[in-house]
C-alpha positions in Angstrom: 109.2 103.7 76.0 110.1 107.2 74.8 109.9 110.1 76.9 106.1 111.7 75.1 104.7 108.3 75.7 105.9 108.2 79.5 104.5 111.8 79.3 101.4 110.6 78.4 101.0 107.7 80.8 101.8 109.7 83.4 98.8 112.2 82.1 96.6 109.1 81.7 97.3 107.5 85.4 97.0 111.2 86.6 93.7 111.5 84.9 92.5 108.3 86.5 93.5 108.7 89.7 91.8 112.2 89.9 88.4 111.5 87.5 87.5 107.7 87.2 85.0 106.5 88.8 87.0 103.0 90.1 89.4 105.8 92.4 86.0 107.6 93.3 85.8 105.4 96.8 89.8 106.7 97.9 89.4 110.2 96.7 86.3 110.5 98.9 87.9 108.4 102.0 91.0 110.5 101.2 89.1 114.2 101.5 87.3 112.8 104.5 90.2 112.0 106.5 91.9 115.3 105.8 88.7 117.5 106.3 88.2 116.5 109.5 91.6 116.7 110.8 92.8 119.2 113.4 95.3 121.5 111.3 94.4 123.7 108.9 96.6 122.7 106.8 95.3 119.3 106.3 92.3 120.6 106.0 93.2 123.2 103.3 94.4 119.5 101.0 91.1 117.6 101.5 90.4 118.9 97.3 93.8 117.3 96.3 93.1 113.9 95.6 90.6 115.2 92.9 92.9 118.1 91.7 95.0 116.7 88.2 97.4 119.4 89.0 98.4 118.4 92.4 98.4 114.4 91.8 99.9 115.2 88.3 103.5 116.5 90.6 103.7 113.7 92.3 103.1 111.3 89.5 105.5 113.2 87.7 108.3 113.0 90.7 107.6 109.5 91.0 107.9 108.4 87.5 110.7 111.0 86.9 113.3 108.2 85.5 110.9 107.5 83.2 110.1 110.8 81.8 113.9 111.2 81.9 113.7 114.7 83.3 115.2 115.4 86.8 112.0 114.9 89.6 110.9 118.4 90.2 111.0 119.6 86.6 109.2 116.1 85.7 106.6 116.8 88.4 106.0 120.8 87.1 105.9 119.4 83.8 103.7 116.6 83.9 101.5 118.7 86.2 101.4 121.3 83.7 100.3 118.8 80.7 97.9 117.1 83.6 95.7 120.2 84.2 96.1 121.2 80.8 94.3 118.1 79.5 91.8 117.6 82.2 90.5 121.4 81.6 90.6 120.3 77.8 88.4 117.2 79.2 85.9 119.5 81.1 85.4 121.7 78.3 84.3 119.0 76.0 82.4 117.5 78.3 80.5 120.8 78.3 80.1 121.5 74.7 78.7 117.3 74.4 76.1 118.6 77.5 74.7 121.2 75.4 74.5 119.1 72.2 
């Protein structure tokens, strides 16, 4: 597989993980464990399962042989191209809302 097409499955797992509605039980589990934990800090990442930016890192750092970048430029860049694509996503949703 070249690189743009491990660039785009990354994208299209990230996208999955963070908007389909098969993940939609493990996001919610996810935020509810972290929401009601003790540290702030765990608290402040109860949003990240649903967040394409923050999953889209760690699929890129995970997949980074693939991509053929080394792992915390694949994660920035994948990221990047993940919340890029799932804003693109929102807005068409939008405009096919009002039509």
């Amino acid at each position: 597989m070249t690189a743009d097409g491990s660039i785009a499955a990354c994208v299209g797992l990230t996208l999955i993980i963070t908007q389909s509605a098969v993940f939609e039980p493990v996001r919610c589990s996810i935020a509810s464990v972290l929401s009601h934990s003790r540290h702030a800090y765990l608290r402040g990442l109860a949003n990240g399962p649903s967040c394409a930016m923050c999953v889209g890192f760690w699929v890129g750092l995970v997949m980074h042989d693939s991509v053929g970048l080394p792992p915390i430029m694949a994660g920035a860049f994948v990221s990047l191209v993940s919340f890029a694509t799932a804003k693109v996503f929102a807005l068409v949703d939008v405009f096919l809302d009002l039509a």
